[in-house]
PDB file as gemmi writes it, atoms N, CA and C in Angstrom:
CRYST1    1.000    1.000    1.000  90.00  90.00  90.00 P 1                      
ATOM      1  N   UNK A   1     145.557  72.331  42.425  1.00  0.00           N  
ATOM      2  CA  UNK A   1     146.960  72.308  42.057  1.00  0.00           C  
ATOM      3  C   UNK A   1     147.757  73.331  42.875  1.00  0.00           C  
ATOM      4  N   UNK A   2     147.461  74.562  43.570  1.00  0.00           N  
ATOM      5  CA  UNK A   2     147.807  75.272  43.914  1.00  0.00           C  
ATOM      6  C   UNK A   2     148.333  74.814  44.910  1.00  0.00           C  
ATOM      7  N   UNK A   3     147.636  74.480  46.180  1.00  0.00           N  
ATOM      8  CA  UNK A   3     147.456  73.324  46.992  1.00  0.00           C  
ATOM      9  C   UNK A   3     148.762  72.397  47.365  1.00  0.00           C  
ATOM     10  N   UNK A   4     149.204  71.819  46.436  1.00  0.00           N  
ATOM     11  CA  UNK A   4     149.758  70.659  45.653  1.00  0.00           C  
ATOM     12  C   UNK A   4     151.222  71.931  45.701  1.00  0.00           C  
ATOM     13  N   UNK A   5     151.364  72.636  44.788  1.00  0.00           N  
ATOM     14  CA  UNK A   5     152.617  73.650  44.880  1.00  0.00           C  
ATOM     15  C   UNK A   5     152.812  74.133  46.074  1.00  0.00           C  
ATOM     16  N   UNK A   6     151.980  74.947  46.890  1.00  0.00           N  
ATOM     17  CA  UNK A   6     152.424  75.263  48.039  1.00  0.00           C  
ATOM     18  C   UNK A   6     153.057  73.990  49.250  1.00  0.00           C  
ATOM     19  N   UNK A   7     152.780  73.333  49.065  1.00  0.00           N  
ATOM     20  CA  UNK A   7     153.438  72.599  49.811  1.00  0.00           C  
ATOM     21  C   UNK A   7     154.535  71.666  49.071  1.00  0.00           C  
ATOM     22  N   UNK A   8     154.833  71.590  48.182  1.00  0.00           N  
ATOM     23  CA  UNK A   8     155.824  71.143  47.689  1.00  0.00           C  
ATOM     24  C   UNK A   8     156.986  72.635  48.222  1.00  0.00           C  
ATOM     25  N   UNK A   9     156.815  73.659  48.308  1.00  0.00           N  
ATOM     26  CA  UNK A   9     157.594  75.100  48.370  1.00  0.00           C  
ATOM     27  C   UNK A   9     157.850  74.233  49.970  1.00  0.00           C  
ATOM     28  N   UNK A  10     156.846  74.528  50.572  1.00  0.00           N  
ATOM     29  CA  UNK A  10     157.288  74.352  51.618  1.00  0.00           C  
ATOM     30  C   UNK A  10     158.073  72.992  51.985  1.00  0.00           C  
ATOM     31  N   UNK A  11     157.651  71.781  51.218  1.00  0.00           N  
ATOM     32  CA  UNK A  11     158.241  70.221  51.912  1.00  0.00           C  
ATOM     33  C   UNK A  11     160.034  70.242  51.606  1.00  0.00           C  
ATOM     34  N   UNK A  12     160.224  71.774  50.487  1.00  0.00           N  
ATOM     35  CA  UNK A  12     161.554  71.459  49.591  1.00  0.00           C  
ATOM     36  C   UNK A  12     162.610  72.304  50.503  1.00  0.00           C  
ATOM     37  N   UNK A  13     161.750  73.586  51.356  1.00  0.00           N  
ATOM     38  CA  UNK A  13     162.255  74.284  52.430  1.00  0.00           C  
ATOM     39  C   UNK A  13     162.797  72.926  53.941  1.00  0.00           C  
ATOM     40  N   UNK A  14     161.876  72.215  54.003  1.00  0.00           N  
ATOM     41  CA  UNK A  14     162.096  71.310  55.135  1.00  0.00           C  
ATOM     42  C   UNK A  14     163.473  70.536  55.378  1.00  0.00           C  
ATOM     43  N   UNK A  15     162.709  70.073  53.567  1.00  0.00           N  
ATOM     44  CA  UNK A  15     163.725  68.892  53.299  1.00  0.00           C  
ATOM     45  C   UNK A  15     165.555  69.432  53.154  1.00  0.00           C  
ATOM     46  N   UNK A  16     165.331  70.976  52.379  1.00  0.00           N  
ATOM     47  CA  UNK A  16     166.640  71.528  52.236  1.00  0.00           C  
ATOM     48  C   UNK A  16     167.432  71.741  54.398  1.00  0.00           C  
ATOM     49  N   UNK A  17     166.853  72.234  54.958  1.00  0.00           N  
ATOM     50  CA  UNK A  17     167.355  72.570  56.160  1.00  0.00           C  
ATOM     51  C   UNK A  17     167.826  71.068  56.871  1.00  0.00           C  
ATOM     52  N   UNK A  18     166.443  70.024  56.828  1.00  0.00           N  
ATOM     53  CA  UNK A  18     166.909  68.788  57.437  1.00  0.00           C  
ATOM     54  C   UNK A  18     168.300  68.143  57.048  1.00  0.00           C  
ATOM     55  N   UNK A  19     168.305  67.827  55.242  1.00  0.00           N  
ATOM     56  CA  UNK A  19     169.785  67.970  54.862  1.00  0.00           C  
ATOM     57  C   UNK A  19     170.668  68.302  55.017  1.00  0.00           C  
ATOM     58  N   UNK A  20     170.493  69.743  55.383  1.00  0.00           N  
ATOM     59  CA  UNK A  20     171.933  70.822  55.907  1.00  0.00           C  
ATOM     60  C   UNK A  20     172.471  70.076  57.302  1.00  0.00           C  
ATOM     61  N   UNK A  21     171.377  70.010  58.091  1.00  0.00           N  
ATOM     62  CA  UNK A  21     171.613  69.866  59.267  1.00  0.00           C  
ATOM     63  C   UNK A  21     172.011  68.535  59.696  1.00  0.00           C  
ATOM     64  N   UNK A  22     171.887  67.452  58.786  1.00  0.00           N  
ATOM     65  CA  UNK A  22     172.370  66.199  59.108  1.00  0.00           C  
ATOM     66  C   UNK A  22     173.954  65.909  58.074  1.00  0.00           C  
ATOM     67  N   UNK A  23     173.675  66.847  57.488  1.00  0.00           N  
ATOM     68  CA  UNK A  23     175.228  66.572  56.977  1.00  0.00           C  
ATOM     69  C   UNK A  23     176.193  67.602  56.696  1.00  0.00           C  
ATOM     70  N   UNK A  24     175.765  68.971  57.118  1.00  0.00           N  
ATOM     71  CA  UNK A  24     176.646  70.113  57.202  1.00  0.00           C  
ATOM     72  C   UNK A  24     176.974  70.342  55.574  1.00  0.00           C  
ATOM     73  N   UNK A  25     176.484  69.958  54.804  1.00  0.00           N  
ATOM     74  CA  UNK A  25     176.772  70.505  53.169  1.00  0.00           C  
ATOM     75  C   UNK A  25     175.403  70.728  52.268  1.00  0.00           C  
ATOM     76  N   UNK A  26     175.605  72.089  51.705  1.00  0.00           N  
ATOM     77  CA  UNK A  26     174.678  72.824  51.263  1.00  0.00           C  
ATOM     78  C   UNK A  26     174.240  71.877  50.138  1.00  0.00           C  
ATOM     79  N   UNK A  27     175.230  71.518  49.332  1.00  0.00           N  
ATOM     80  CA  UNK A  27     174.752  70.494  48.357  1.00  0.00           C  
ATOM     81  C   UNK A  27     174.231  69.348  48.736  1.00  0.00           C  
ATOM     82  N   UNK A  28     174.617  68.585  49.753  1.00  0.00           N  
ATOM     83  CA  UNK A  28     173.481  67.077  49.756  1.00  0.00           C  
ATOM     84  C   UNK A  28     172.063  68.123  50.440  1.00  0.00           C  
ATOM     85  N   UNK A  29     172.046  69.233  51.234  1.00  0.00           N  
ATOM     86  CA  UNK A  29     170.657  69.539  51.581  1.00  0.00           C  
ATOM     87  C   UNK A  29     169.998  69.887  50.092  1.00  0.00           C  
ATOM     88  N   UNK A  30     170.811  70.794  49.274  1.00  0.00           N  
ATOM     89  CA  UNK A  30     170.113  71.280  47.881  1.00  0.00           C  
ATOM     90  C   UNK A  30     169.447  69.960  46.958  1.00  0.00           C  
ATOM     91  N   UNK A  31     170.121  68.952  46.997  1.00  0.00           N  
ATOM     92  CA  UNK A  31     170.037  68.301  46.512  1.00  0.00           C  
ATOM     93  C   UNK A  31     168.890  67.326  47.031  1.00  0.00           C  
ATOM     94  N   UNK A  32     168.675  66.659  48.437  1.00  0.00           N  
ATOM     95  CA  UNK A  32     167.637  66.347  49.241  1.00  0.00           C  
ATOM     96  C   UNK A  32     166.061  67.239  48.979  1.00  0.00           C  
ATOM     97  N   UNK A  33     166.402  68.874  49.371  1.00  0.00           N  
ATOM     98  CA  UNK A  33     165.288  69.570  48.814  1.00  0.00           C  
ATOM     99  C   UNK A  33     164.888  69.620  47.544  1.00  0.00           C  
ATOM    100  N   UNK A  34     165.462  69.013  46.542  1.00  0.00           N  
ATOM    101  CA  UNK A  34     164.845  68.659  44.902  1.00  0.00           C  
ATOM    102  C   UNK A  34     164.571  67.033  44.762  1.00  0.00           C  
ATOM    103  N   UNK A  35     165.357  65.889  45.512  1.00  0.00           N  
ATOM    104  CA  UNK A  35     164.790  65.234  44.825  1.00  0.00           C  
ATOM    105  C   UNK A  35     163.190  64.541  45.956  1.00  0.00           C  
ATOM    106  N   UNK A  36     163.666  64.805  47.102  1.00  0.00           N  
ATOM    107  CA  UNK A  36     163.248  63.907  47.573  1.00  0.00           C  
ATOM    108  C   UNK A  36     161.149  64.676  47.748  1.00  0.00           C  
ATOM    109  N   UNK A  37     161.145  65.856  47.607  1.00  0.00           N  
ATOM    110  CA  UNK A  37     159.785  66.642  48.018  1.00  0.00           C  
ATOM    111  C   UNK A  37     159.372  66.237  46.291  1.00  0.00           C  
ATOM    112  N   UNK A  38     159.980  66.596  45.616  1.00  0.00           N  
ATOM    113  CA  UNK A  38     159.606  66.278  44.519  1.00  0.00           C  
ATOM    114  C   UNK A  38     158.973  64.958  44.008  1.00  0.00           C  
ATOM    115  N   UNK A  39     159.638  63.952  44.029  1.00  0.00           N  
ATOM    116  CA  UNK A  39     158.691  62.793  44.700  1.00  0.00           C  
ATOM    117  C   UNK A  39     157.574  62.619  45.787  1.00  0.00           C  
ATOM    118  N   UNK A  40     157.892  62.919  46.675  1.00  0.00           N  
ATOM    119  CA  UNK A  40     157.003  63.170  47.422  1.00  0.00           C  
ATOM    120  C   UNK A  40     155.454  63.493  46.512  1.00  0.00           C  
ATOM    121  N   UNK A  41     155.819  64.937  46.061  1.00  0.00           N  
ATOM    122  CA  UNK A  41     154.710  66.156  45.616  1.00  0.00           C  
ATOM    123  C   UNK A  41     153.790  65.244  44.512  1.00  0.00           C  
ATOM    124  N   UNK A  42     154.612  64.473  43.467  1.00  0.00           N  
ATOM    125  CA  UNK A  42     153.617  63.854  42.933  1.00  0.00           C  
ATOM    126  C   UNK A  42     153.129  62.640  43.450  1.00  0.00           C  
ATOM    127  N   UNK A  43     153.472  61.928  44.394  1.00  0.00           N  
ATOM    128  CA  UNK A  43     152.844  60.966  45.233  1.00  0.00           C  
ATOM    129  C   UNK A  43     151.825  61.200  45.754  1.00  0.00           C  
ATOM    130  N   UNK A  44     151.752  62.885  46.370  1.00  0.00           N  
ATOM    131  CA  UNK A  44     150.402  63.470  46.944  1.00  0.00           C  
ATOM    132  C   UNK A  44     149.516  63.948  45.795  1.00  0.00           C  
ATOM    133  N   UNK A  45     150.046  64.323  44.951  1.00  0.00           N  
ATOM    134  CA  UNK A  45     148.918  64.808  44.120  1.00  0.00           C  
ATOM    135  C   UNK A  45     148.524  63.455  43.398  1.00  0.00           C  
ATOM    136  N   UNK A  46     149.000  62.235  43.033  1.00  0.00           N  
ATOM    137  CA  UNK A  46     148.386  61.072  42.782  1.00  0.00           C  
ATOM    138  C   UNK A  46     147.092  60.686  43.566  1.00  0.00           C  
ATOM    139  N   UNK A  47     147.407  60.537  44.783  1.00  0.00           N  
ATOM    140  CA  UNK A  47     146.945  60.120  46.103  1.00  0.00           C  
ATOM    141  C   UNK A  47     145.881  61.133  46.265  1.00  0.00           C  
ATOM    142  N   UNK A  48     146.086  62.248  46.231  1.00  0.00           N  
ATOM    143  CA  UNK A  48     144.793  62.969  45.977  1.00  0.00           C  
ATOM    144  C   UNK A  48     143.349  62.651  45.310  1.00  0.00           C  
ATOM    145  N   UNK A  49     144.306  62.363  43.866  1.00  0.00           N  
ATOM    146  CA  UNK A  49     143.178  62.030  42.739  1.00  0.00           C  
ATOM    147  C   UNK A  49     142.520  60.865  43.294  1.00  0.00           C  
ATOM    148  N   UNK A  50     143.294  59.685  43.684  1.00  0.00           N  
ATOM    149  CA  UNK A  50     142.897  58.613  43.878  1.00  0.00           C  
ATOM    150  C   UNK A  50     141.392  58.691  44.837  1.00  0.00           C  
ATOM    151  N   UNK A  51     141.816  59.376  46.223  1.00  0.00           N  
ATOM    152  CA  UNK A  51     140.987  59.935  47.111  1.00  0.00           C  
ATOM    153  C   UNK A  51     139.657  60.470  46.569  1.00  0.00           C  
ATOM    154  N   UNK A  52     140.134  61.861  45.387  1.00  0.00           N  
ATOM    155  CA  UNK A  52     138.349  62.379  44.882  1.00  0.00           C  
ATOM    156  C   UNK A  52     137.791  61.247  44.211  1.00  0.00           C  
ATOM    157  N   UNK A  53     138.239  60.194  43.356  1.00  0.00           N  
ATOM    158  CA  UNK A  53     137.817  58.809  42.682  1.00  0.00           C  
ATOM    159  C   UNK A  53     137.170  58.213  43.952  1.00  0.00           C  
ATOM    160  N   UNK A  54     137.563  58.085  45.027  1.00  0.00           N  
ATOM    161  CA  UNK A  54     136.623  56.947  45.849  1.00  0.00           C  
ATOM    162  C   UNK A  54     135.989  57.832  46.757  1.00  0.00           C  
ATOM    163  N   UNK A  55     136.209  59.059  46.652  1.00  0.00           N  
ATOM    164  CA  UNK A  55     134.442  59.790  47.378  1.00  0.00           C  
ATOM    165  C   UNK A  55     133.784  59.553  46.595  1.00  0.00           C  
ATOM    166  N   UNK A  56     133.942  60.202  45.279  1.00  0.00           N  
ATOM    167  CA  UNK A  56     132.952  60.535  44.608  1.00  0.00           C  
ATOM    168  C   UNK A  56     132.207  58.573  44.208  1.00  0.00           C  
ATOM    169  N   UNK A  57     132.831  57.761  44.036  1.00  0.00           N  
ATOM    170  CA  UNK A  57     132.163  56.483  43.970  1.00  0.00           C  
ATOM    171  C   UNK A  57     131.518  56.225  45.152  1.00  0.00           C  
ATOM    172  N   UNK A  58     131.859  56.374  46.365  1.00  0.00           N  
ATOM    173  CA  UNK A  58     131.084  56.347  47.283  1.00  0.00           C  
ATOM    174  C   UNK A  58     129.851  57.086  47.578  1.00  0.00           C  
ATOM    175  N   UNK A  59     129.825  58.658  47.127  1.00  0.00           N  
ATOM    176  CA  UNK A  59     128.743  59.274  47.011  1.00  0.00           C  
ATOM    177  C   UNK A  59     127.908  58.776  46.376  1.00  0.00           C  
ATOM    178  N   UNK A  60     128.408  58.204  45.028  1.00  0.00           N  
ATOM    179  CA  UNK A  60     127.081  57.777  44.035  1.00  0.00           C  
ATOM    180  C   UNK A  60     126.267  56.553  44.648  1.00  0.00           C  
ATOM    181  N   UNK A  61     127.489  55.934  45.434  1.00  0.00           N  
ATOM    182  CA  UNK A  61     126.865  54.610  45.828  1.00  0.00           C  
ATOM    183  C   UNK A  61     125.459  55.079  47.195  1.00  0.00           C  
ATOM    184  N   UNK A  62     125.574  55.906  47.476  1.00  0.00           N  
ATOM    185  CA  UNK A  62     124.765  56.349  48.170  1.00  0.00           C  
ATOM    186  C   UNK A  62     123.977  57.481  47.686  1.00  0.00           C  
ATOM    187  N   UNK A  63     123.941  57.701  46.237  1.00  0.00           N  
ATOM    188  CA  UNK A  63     122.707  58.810  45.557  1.00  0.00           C  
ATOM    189  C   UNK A  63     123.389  59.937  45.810  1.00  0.00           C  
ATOM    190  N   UNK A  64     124.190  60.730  46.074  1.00  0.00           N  
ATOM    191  CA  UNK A  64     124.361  61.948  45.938  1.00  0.00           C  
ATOM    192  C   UNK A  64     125.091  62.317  44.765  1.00  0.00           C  
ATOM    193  N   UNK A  65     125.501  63.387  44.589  1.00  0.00           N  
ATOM    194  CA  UNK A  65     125.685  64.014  43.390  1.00  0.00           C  
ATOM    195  C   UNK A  65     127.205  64.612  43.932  1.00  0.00           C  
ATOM    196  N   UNK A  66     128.244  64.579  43.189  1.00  0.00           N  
ATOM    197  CA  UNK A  66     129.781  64.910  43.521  1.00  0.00           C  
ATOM    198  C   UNK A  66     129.895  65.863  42.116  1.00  0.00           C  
ATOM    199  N   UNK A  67     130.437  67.170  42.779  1.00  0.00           N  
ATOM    200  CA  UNK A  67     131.053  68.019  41.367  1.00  0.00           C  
ATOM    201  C   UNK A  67     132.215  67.221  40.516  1.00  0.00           C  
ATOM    202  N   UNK A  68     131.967  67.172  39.381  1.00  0.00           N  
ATOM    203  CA  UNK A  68     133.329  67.059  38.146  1.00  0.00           C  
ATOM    204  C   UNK A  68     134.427  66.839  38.883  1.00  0.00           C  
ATOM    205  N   UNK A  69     135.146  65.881  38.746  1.00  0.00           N  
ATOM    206  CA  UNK A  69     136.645  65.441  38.936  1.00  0.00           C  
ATOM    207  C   UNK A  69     137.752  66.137  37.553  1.00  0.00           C  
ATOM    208  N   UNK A  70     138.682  67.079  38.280  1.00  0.00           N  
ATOM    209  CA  UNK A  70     139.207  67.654  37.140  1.00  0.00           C  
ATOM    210  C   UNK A  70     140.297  66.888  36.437  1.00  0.00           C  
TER     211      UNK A  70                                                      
END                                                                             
């Protein structure tokens, strides 16, 4: 999860400057840096989970042993 926050900090820094800079107003960038990383952030942390779900099925399918999915 940590992981997952730090880069949301950072995607909301991106997204705020790219905003600024394509439309010269602090508010559509403020506003860009909340909604759009924010979506984003749980798309990746979905996509994550999804990801440890099909190692770890794949490991089994091949006998190994995968730590706990949290």
């Amino acid at each position: 999860m940590t992981k997952t926050l730090s880069f949301a900090v950072l995607h909301m820094g991106v997204a705020f400057v790219v905003g600024y800079l394509f439309t010269g107003s602090v508010l559509a960038g403020g506003a860009l840096a909340l909604v759009e990383p924010l979506c984003n952030t749980v798309v990746f942390h979905l996509h994550e989970k999804v990801w440890r779900r099909i190692e770890a099925r794949r490991a089994r399918q091949r006998g190994l042993r995968m730590p706990a999915m949290v």
